[in-house]
C-alpha positions as CSV (number, residue, x, y, z in Angstrom):
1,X,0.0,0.0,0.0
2,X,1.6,3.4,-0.8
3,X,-0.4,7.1,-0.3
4,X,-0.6,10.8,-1.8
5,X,-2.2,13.3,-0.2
6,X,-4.7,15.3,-2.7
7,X,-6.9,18.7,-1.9
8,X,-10.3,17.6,-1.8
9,X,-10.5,20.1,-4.8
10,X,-8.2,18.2,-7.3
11,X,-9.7,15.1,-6.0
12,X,-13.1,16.0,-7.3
13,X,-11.4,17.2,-10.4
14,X,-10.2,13.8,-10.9
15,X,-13.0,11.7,-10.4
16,X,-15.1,14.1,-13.1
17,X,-12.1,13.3,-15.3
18,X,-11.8,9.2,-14.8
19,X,-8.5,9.7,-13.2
20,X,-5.6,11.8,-11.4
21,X,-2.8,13.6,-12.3
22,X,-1.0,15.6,-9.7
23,X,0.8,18.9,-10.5
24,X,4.0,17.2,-10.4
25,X,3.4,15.1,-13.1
26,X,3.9,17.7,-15.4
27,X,6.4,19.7,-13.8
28,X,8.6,16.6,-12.6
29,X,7.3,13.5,-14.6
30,X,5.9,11.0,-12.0
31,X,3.4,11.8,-8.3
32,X,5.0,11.6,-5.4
33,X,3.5,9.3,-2.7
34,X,4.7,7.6,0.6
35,X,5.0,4.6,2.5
36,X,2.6,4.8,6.0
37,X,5.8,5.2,8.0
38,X,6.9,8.6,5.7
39,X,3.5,10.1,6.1
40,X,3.9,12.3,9.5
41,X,7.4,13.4,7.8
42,X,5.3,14.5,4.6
43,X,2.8,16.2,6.3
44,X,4.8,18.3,8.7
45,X,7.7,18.9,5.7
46,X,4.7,20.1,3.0
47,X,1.4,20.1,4.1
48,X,2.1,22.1,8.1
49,X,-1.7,24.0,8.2
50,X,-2.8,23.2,4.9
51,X,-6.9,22.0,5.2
52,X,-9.3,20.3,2.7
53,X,-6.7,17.1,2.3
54,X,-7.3,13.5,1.6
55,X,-5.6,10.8,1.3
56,X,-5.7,7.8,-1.4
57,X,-4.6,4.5,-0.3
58,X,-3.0,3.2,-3.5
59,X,-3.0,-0.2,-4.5
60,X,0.3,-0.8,-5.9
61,X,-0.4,-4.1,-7.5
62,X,-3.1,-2.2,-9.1
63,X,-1.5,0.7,-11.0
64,X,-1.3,0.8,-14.8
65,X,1.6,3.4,-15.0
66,X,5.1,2.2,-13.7
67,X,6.0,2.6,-9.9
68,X,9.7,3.4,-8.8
69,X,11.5,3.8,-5.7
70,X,13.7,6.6,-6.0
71,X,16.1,8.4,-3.1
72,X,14.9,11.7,-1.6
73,X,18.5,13.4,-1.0
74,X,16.6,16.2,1.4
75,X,15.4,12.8,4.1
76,X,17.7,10.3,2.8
77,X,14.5,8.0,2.3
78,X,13.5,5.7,-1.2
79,X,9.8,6.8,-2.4
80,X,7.8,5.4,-4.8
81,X,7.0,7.5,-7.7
82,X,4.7,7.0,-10.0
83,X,5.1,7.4,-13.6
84,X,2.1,8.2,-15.3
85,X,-1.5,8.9,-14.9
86,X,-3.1,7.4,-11.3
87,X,-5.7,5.4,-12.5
88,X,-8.8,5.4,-10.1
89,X,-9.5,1.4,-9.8
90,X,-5.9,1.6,-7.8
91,X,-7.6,4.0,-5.3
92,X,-9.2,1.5,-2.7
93,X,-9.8,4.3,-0.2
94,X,-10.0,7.5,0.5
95,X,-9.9,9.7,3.9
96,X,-9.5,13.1,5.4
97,X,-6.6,14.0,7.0
């Protein structure tokens, strides 16, 4: 199981459009998401007072784009990127944060 956090905004966005592409798929070719353990390091690093989040619990054996675990320099940490589109059948829950 890996996770992104989403604003319930783009969220919506992405279930009108069949599926979800964060911002940093165009700007840096992949979405970032997290194991559970690199969650509370994620929040407090990007999301510190941010409201209206969610987050998708991602089915990796699910996902039609490729996943890779790349180093994080900044933590020192491997995350897994994904490459491509997030298809929505991957998506097996969804909760506030």
């Amino acid at each position: 199981m890996i996770y992104h956090v989403v604003t319930s905004e783009n969220w919506q966005k992405a279930l009108a459009a069949g599926f979800y592409e964060a911002p940093s798929l165009h700007t840096e070719g992949f979405i970032h998401t997290s194991k559970k353990e690199q969650l509370a390091g994620v929040l407090e690093r990007y999301y510190k007072g941010a409201t209206n989040l969610l987050l998708l619990h991602i089915d990796e054996n699910k996902l039609t784009a490729l996943l890779k675990y790349e180093l994080a320099p900044s933590v020192n940490e491997l995350f897994p990127h994904i490459y491509g589109r997030l298809n929505m059948d991957a998506v097996i829950e969804v909760t506030e944060i």
